[in-house]
C-alpha atoms as one frame of an Amber mdcrd trajectory, in Angstrom:
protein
   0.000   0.000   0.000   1.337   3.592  -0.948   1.671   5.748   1.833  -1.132
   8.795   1.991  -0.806  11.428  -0.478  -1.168  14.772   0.871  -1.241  18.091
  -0.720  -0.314  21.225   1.617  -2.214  24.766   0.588  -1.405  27.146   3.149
  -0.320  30.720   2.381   2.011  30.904   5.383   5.324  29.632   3.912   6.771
  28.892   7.421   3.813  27.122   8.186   3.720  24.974   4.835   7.415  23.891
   5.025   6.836  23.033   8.820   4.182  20.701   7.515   5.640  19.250   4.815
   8.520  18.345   6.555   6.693  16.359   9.736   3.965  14.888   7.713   7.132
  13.746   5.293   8.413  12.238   8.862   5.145  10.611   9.995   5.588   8.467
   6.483   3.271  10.504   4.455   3.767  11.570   0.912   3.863  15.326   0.076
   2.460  15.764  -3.726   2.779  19.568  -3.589   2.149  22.903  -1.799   0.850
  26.121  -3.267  -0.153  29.498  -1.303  -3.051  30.042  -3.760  -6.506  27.993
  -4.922  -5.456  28.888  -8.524  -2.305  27.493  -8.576  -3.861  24.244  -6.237
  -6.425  23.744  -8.971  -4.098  23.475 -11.559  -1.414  21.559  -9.834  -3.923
  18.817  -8.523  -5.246  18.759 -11.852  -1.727  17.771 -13.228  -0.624  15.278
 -10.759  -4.649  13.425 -11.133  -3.367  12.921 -14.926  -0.161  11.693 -13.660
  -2.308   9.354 -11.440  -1.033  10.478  -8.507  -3.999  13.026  -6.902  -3.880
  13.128  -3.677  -5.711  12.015  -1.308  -6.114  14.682   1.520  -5.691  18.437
   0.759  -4.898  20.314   4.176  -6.393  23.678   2.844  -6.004  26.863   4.708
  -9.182  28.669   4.585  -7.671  32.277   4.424  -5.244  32.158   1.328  -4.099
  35.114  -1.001  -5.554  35.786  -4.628  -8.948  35.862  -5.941 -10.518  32.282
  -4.275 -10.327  31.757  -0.674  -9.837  28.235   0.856 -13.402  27.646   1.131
 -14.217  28.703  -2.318 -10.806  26.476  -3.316 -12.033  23.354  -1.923 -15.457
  23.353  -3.175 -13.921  23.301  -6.977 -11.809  20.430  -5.520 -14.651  18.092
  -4.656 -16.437  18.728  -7.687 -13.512  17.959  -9.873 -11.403  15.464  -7.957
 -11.693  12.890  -5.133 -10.014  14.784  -2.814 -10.401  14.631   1.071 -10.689
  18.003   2.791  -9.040  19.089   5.802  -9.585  22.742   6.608  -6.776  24.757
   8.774  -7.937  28.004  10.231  -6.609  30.344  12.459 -10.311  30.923  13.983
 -13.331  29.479  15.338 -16.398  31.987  13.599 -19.525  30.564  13.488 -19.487
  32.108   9.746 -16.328  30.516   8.821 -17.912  27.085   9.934 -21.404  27.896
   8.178 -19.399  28.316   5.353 -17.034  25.095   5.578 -20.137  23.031   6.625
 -21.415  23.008   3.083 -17.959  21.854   1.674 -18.612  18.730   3.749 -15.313
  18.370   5.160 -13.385  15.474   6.367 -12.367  17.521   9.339 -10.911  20.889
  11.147  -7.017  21.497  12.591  -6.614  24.809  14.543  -3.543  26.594  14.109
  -1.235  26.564  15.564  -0.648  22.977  14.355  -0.509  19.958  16.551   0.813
  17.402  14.669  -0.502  13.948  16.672  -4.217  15.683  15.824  -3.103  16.051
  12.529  -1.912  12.545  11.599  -5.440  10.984  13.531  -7.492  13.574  11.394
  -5.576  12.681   7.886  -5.409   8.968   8.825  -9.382   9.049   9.815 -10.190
  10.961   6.634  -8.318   8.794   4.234 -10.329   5.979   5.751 -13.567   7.565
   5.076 -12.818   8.610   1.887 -11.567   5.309   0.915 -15.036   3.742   1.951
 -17.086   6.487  -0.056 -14.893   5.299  -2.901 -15.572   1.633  -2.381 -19.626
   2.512  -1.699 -19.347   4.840  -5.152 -17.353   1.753  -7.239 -20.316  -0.534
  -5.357 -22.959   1.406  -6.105 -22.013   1.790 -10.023 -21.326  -1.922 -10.215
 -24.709  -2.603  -8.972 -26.410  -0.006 -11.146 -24.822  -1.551 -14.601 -25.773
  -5.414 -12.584 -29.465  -3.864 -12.761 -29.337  -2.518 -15.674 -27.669  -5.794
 -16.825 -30.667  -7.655 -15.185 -33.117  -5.708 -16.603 -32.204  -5.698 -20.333
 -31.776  -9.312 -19.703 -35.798  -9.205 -18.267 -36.731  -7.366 -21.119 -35.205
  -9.535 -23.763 -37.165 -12.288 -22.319 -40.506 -10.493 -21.625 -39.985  -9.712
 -25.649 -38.929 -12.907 -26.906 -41.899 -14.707 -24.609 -44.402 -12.219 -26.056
 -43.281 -13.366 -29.687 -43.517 -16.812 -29.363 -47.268 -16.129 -27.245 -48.334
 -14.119 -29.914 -46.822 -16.317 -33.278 -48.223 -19.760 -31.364 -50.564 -21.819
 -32.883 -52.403 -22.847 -30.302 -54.870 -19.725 -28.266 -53.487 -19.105 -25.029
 -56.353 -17.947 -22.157 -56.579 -16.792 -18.799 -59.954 -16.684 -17.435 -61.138
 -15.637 -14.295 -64.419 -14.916 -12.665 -65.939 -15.951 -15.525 -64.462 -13.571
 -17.682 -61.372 -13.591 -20.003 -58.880 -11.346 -18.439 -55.809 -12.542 -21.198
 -56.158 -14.006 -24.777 -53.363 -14.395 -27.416 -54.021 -13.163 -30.924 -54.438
 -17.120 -31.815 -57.548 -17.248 -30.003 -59.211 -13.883 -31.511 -58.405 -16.044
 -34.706 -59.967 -18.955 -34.035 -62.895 -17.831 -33.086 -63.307 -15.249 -35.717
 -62.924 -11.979 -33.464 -60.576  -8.990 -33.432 -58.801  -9.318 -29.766 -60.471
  -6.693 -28.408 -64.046  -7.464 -29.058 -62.844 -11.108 -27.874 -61.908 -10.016
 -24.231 -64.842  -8.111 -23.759 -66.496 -11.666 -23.795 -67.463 -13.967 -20.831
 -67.987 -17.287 -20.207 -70.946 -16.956 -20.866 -70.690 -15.213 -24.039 -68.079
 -18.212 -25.282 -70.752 -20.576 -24.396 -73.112 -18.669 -27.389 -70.557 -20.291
 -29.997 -70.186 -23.447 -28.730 -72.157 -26.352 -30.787 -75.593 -27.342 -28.799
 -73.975 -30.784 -28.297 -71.207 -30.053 -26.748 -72.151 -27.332 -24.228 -72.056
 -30.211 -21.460 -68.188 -30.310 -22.139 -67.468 -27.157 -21.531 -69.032 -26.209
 -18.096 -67.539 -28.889 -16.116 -64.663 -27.035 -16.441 -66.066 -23.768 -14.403
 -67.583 -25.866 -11.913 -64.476 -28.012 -11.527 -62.632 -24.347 -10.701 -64.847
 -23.661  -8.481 -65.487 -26.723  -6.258 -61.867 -28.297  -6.665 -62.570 -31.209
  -8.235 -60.311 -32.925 -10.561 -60.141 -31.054 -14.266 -61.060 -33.286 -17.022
 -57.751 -33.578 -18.955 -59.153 -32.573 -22.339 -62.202 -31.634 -23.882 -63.407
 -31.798 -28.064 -65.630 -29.471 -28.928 -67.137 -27.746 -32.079 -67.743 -24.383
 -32.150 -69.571 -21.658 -34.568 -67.285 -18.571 -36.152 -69.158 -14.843 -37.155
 -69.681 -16.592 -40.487 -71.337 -19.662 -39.622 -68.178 -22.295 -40.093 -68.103
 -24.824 -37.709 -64.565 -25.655 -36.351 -63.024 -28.452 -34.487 -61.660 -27.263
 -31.109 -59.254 -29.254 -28.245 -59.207 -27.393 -25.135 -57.301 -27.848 -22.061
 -57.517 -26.696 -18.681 -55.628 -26.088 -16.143 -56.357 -23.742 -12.466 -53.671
 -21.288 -12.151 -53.372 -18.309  -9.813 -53.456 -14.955 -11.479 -52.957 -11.460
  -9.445 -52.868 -13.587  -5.877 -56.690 -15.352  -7.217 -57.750 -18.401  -8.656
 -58.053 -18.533 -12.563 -57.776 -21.210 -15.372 -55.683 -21.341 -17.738 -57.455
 -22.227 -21.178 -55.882 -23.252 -24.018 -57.440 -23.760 -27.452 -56.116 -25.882
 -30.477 -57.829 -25.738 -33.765 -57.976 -29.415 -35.051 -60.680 -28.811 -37.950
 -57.912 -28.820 -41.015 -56.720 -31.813 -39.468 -60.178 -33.710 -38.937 -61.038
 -32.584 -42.522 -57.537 -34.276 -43.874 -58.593 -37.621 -42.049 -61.802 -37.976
 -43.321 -62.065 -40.200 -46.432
C-alpha cells in the first residue's frame, strides 16, 4: 500500500514547510504545496493525470488571490476525489457555516498539533476510501441492474413473440371472464382481440355447438369446487360466419394477481379432422 498522499495549501510559507517536513516524517507523501486555490487547482489537476492526486488536501481557509480556501475546496470536490481538511486560524460561526457546506473530512486549529493532525488525515483517508468503495459498489450494482433488466426485457420480448406467433390460443380466465387471450384465439374464433376479451364465459358458451355445451361447463364448476379437471375436452364451435370448427381445449387452475383462474388453451384441429376424413 502507498503511503497517503497529501497536498499542503497554506499561504504561510513557514507554516507549509513546517508541515511538509513532519507529515514527510510521519511516512506521508507530500504531492505539492501552493499558497493560492489557482495554482492548487491546476497543480492537482496535473498530478490526477499523472495518477497520482492526492488524497487529503490540508487547505487553509484564508489564502491570497482571488478564491479563498473555502471557495478552493469546493472546486476540488467537484472535480477530484479529494479529502478536505480545513486549517484556520479561527473558530467563527461564519467561517464554519461556510465550511459546513464543503462537507469536510475535518478541522485542525492553528497553531498545528501534529498527533491531531496525523489521527485527522489517517481518519479521513479511511472515510474517503469507503465512499470510494460505496461509489465503485454502487455503479457496479447499477450496470448489474441494468444488466438484469435488459436481460428481463429480452425475455418479456422474446416470450411475447412466441405467445403471440403460437398456434395454439393461449387464455386466462377468471371470474368468468377472459382477463388474457393471445391473438391465436381472436383467430380462431373469428374476433378482433379486443371485441374477444370483452367476452365472458358466458358469451363463449353462445358459440359453442348445442352438443357439446355439457363439455365445456364442467370445467367452471371443476374451478370452483376443486374437483379434478377433465384432462381434455373436443368441442365444435360456430365462427361470425357460420363455419363450424373443431376445437381441443385444455384446462388447467392457475393463480393470477394472488386469485384463482384457469388457464385455457385452445387448439384448432378442424384442417386436421377434414384431412382424415375419407
Amino acid at each position: 500500500m502507498h503511503p497517503i498522499r497529501i497536498y499542503i495549501v497554506e499561504d504561510e510559507l513557514l507554516i507549509s514547510a513546517s508541515l511538509k517536513s513532519q507529515l514527510q516524517q510521519f511516512g506521508y507523501e507530500i504531492s505539492g504545496s501552493s499558497i493560492r486555490g489557482e495554482v492548487c487547482l491546476e497543480e492537482i489537476a496535473e498530478l490526477t493525470r499523472q495518477g497520482r492526486e492526492p488524497e487529503i488536501v490540508l487547505m487553509d481557509i484564508h489564502l491570497r488571490g482571488e478564491m479563498d480556501g473555502i471557495e478552493t475546496a469546493k472546486l476540488i470536490i467537484e472535480q477530484f476525489n479529494c479529502a478536505i481538511i480545513f486549517l484556520t486560524g479561527q473558530s467563527s460561526k461564519e467561517i464554519y457555516e461556510r465550511s459546513f457546506k464543503i462537507k469536510p473530512f475535518g478541522y485542525l486549529l492553528k497553531p498545528i498539533d501534529m498527533e491531531q493532525t496525523k489521527m485527522t488525515i489517517e481518519i479521513a483517508a479511511y472515510q474517503r476510501n469507503l465512499e470510494i468503495e460505496n461509489t465503485l459498489y454502487q455503479l457496479d450494482l447499477e450496470t448489474l441492474l441494468e444488466k438484469r433488466s435488459q436481460e428481463n426485457q429480452d425475455l418479456i420480448t422474446m416470450y411475447q413473440t412466441i405467445v403471440d406467433n403460437s398456434m395454439i390460443g393461449l387464455t386466462i380466465v377468471q371470474d368468468e371472464k377472459f382477463v388474457y387471450a393471445n391473438n391465436k384465439t381472436a383467430e380462431i374464433f373469428g374476433y378482433p382481440i379486443d371485441e374477444f376479451l370483452t367476452f365472458t364465459c358466458v358469451d363463449i358458451a353462445k358459440f359453442v355447438h348445442q352438443d357439446d355445451l355439457l363439455k365445456i361447463f364442467p370445467l367452471s364448476k371443476s374451478l370452483v369446487f376443486g374437483d379434478e379437471l377433465p384432462e381434455k375436452s373436443h368441442i365444435r364451435i360456430f365462427t361470425p360466419e357460420n363455419k363450424l370448427r373443431d376445437i381441443l381445449t385444455h384446462a388447467r387452475p392457475v393463480q393470477f394477481k394472488g386469485k384463482p383462474a384457469l388457464h385455457r388453451t385452445f387448439l384448432d384441429i378442424t384442417d386436421f379432422n377434414n384431412f382424415l376424413q375419407p
